[in-house]
C-alpha positions in Angstrom: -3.4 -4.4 -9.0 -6.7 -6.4 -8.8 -8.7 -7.9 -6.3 -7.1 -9.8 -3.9 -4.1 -9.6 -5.6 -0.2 -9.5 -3.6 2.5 -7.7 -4.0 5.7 -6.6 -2.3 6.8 -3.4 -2.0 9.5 -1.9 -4.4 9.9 1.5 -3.5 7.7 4.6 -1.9 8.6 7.5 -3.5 7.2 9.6 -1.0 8.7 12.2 1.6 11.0 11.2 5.0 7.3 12.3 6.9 5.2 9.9 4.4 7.7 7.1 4.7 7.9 6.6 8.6 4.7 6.9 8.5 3.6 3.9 6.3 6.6 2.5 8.5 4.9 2.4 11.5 1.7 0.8 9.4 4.4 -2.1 8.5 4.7 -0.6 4.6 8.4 -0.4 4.2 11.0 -2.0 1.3 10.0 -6.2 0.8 6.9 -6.2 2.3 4.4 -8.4 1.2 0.7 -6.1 0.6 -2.6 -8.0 -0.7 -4.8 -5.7 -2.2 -8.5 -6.2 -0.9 -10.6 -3.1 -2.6 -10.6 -0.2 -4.3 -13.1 2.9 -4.5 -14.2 4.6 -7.6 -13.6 8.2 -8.3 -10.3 8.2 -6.7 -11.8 6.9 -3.4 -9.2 4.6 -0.9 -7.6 1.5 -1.3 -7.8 -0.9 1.2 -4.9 -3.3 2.0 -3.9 -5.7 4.0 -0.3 -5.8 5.6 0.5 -8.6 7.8 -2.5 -9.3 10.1 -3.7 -5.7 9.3 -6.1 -3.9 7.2 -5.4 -0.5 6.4 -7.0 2.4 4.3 -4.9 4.2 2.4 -5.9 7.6 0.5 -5.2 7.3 -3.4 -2.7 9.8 -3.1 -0.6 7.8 -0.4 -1.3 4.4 -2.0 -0.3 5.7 -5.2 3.3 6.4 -4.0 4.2 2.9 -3.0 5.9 0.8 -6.0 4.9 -2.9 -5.6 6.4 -6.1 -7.5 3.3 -8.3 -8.4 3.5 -12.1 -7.9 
């Protein structure tokens, strides 16, 4: 994804312990994530979910499918 760019969430192929927790960050199935940044050199990714902006580790954010509109 780009730069301020939205999505919603496909899948997370990730673990029953990785999924509740991007649950309880309000990443789950349909919702609707606008990319803000990126970091080079594998660096985090920050998002923004709702009224939220969260920082997600390249490994984490790489585990979360997204449609982009």
């Amino acid at each position: 994804m780009k730069r301020n760019q939205k999505g919603r969430v496909a899948a997370i192929s990730a673990g029953h312990n990785l999924q509740n927790r991007l649950m309880s960050m309000g990443i789950y199935k349909g919702s609707q994530i606008t990319k803000l940044t990126h970091f080079a050199l594998r660096g985090p990714v920050t998002i923004k979910v709702g009224r939220s902006v969260l920082a997600l580790g390249h490994g984490m954010a790489g585990k979360v499918m997204l449609e982009v509109e």
